[in-house]
C-alpha positions as CSV (number, residue, x, y, z in Angstrom):
1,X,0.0,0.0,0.0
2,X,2.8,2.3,0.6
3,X,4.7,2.0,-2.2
4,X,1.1,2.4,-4.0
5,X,0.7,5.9,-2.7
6,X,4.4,6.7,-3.9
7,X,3.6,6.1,-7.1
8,X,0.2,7.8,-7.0
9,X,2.2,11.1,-5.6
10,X,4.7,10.9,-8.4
11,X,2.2,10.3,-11.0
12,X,0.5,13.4,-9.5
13,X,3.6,15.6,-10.0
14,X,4.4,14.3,-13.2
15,X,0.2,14.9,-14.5
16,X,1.1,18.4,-13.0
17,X,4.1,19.4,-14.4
18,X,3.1,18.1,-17.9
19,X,-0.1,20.4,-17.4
20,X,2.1,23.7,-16.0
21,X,4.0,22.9,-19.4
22,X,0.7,23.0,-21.7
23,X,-0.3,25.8,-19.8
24,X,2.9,27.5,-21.0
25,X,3.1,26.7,-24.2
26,X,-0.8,27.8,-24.7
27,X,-0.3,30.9,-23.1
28,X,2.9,31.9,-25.2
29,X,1.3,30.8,-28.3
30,X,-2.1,33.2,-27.6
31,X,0.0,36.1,-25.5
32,X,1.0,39.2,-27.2
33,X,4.5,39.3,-28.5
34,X,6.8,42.7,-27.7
35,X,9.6,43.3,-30.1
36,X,11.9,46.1,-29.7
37,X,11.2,48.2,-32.7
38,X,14.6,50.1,-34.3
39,X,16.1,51.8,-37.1
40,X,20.1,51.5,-37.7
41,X,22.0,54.2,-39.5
42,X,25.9,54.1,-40.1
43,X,28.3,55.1,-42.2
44,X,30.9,52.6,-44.1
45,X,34.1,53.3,-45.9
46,X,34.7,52.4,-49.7
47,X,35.3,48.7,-49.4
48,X,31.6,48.8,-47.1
49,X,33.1,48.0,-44.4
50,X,34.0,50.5,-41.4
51,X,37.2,51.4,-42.9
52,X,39.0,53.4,-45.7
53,X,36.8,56.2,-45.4
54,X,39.2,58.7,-47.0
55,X,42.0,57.8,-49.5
56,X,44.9,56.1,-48.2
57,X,43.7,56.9,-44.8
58,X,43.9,60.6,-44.7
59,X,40.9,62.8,-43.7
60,X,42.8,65.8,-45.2
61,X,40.9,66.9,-48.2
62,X,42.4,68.4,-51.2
63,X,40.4,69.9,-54.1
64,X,38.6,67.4,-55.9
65,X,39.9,64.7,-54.1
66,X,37.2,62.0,-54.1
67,X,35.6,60.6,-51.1
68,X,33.2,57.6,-51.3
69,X,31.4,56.2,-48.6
70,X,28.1,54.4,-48.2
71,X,25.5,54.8,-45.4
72,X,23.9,51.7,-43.9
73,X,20.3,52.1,-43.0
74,X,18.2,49.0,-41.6
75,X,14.3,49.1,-40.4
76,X,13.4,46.8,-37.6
77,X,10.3,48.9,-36.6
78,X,7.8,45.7,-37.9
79,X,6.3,47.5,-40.9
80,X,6.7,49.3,-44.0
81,X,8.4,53.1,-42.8
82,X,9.4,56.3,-45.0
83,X,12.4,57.7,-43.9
84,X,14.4,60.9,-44.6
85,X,18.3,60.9,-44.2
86,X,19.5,64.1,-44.6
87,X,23.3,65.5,-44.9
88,X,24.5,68.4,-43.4
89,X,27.7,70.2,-43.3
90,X,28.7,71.3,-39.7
91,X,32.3,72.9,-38.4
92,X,33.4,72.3,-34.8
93,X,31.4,75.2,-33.6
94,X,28.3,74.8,-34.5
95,X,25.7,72.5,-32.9
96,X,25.4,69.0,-33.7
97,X,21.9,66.6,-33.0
98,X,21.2,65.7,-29.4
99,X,20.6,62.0,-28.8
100,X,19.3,62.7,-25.4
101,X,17.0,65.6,-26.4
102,X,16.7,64.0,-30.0
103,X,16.9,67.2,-31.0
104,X,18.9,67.5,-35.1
105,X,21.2,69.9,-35.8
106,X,19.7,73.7,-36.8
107,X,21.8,73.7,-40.1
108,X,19.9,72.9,-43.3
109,X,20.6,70.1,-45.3
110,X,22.2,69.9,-48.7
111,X,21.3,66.8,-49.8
112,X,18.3,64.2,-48.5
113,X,17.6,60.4,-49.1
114,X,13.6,59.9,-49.0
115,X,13.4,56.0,-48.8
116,X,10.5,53.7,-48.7
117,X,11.9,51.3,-46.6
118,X,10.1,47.6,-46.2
119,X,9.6,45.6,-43.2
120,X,13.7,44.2,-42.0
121,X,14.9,45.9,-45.2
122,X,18.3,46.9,-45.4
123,X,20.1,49.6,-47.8
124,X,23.4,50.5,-48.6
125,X,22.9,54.0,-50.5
126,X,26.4,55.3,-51.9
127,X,27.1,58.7,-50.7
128,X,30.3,59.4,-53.0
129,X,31.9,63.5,-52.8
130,X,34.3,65.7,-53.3
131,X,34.8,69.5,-52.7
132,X,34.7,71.3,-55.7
133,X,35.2,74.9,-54.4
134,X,36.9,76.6,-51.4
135,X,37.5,80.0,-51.1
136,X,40.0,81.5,-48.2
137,X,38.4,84.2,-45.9
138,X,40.8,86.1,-43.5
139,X,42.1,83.2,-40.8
140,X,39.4,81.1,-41.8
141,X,38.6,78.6,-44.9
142,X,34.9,78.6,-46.7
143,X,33.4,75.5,-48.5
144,X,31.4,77.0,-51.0
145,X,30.8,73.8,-53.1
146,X,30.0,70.5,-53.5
147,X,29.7,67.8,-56.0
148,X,27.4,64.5,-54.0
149,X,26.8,61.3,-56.4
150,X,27.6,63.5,-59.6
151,X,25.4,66.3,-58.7
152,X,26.8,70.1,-58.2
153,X,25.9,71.7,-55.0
154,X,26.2,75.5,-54.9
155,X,26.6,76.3,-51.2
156,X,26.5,79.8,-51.3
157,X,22.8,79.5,-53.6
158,X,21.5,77.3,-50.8
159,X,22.8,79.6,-48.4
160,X,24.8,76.4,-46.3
161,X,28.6,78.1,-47.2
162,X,30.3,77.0,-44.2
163,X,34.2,77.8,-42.7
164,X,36.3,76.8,-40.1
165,X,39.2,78.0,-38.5
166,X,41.7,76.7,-36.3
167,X,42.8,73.9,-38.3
168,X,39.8,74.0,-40.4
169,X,37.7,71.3,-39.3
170,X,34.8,70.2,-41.0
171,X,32.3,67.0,-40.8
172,X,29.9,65.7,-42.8
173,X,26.6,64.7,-40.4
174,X,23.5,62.6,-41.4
175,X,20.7,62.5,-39.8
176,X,17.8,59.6,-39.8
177,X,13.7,61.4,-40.1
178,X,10.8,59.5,-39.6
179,X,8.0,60.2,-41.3
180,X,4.8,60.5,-38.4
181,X,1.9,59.5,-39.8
182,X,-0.5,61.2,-36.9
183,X,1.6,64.7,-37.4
184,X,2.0,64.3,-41.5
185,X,5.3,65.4,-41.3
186,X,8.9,63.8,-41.1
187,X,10.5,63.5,-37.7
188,X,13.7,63.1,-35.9
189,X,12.8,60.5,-33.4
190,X,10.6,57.3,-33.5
191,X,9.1,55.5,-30.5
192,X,9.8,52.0,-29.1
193,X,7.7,51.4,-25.8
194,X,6.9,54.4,-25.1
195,X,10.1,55.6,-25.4
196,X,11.6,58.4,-28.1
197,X,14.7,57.3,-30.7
198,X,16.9,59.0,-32.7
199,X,19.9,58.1,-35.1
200,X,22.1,60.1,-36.8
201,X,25.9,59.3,-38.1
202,X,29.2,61.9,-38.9
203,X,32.3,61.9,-40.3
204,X,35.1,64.3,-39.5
205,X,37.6,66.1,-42.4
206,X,39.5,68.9,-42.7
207,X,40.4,70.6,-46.0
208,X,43.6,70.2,-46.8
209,X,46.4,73.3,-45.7
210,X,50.1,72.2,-47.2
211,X,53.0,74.7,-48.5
212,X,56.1,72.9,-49.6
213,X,59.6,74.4,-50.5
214,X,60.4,71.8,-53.6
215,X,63.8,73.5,-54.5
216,X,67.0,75.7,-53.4
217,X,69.8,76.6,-56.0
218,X,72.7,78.5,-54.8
219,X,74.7,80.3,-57.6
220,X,77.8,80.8,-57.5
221,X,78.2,77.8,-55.5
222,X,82.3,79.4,-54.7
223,X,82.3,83.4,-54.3
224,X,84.9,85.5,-52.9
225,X,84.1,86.9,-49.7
226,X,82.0,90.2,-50.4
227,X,80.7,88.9,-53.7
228,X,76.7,88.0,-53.8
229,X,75.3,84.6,-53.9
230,X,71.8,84.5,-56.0
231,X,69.6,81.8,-54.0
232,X,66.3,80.4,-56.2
233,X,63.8,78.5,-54.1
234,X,60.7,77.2,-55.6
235,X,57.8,76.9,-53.5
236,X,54.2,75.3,-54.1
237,X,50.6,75.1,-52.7
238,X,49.9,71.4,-52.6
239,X,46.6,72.3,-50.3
240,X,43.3,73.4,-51.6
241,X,42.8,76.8,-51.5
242,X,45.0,80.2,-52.6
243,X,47.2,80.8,-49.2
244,X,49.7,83.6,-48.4
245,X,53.2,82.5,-46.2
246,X,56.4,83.4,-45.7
247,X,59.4,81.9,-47.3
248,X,62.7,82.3,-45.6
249,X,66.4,81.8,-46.7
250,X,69.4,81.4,-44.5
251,X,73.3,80.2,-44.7
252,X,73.7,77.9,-42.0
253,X,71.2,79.0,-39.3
254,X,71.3,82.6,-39.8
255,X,68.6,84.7,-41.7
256,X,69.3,86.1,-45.3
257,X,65.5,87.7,-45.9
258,X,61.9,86.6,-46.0
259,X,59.7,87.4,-48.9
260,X,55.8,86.7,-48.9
261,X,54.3,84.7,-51.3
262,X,50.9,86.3,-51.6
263,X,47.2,84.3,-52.6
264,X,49.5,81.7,-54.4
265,X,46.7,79.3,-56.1
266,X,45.9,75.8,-55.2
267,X,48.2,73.6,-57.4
268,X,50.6,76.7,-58.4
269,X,54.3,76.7,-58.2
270,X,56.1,80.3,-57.5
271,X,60.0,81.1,-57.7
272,X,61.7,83.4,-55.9
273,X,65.1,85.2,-55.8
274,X,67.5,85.9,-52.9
275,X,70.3,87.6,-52.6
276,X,73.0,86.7,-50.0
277,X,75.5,89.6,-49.5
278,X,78.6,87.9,-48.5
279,X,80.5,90.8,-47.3
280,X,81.9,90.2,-43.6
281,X,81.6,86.5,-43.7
282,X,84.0,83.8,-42.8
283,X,85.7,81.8,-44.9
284,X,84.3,78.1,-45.1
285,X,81.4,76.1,-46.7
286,X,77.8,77.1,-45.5
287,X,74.9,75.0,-46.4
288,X,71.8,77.2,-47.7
289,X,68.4,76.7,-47.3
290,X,64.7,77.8,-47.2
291,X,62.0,77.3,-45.0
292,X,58.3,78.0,-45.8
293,X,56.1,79.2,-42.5
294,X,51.8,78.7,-42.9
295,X,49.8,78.3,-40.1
296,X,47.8,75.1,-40.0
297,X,50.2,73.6,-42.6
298,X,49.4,69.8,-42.2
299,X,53.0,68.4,-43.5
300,X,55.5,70.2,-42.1
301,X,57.9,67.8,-43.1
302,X,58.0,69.4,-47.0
303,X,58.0,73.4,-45.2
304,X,62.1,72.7,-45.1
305,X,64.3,71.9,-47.7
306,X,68.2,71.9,-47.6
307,X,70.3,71.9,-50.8
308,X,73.8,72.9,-51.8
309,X,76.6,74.7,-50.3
310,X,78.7,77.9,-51.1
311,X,82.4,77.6,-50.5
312,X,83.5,81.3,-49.7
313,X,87.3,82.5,-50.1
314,X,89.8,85.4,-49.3
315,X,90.4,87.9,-52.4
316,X,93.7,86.9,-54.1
């Protein structure tokens, strides 16, 4: 009898825990379902893949240098949704979109995206640039152009010219809009239980600033001390934009003159003449060179270069 009523109880258990697990699986089956509802946006490099966003690695942007990128934008809201992403061109100054207030950035956009964007869909849309057009402004540098996927954007007509000092820092933001079917109008935020969204993406850049001194020829390259030494140095504005600097000449490590090369054109060589008076020197070999001085230059390395040496002598 005992061991009959220790099998009843475990029969009992057993009927009870196979109902608790019907009960379960009835109840999931029939009870609502909650999925997180998203949108992803991102920005990808030229391979697709978050790298090699600018060529050979360098987010220094020269004049028609061509940037291609793709931005990544993925629905997971459970239904059909039209979207906006918009570009915008932004300095380090002025302000950016807040996640927390999901608030977007004031500036206007120059160029949009509208997408009709299917349930899980995902879309790679190619987002290729260049600068076509920068104009210096006192200490500061002005992007007045664009071209975006072939098109040509005129800043200053859109009224979105933007500069930067200070190293001239630029970056390229983009911003995700929801299109609200209650307000008719797109939005920057969505809502995922009861809770407000936003995405946005950017890129950093700055337009490229670079002066080089590409040659200094010393003639005569033997004088007699008091005799004058005709230095040629040849200079050029590898960056993007027309820039004024100083060029310097010395013998050893003292001074001959500085002459200013004034609004020399992006792309342009310039040559200039110096003329080392020799008169109270030493006798002895003294190594010439020039040295090119712009602020925010972003290769120092080429502002120097060093070449050739003038033997000076006694008068027979």
């Amino acid at each position: 009898m005992s061991r009959f009523r220790e099998y009843q109880s475990f029969f009992t258990i057993c009927v009870l825990v196979l109902i608790l697990i019907v009960a379960v699986a009835v109840v999931s089956a029939f009870w609502p379902k909650y999925e997180e509802r998203f949108f992803e946006l991102g920005l990808l490099g030229e391979g697709k893949k978050a790298e090699d966003y600018y060529p050979s690695n360098d987010p220094n942007i020269g004049n028609d240098t061509s940037v291609r990128w793709y931005i990544y934008v993925h629905n997971h809201m459970g239904s059909a949704q039209n979207v906006l992403i918009r570009a915008k061109l932004l300095n380090s100054t002025l302000q950016g979109p807040d996640t927390s207030e999901r608030r977007p950035s004031e500036r206007g956009a120059f160029f949009e995206f509208p997408l009709a964007l299917t349930t899980d869909e995902t879309l790679l849309l190619p987002f290729f640039w260049r600068i076509s057009e920068v104009i210096p402004r006192g200490d500061s540098i002005v992007i007045t152009r664009l071209v975006v996927n072939n098109a040509s954007l005129d800043l200053n007509k859109m009224n979105l010219n933007i500069s930067a000092v200070s190293g001239y820092s630029f970056r390229m933001v983009f911003e995700l809009w929801v299109y609200n079917e209650v307000s008719g109008d797109f939005e920057f935020s969505w809502k995922s239980k009861q809770e407000s969204y936003c995405a946005w993406s950017q890129m950093w850049f700055k337009v490229k600033v670079d002066v080089a001194v590409t040659s200094v020829t010393p003639s005569p390259t033997e004088v007699t001390i008091g005799e004058p030494v005709t230095i040629t140095v040849v200079v050029k504005n590898n960056g993007s934009v027309a820039e004024t600097f100083n060029v310097t000449a010395y013998y050893n490590t003292t001074e001959i003159a500085t002459q200013t090369v004034t609004n020399l054109a992006a792309g342009a060589n310039k040559t200039l003449t110096f003329t080392w008076d020799t008169t109270g020197v030493a006798v002895g070999n003294y190594t010439i060179k020039a040295v090119a001085i712009l602020a925010g230059d972003i290769n120092t390395a080429n502002n120097e270069k060093i070449d050739g040496q003038v033997n000076t002598i006694l008068p027979e």
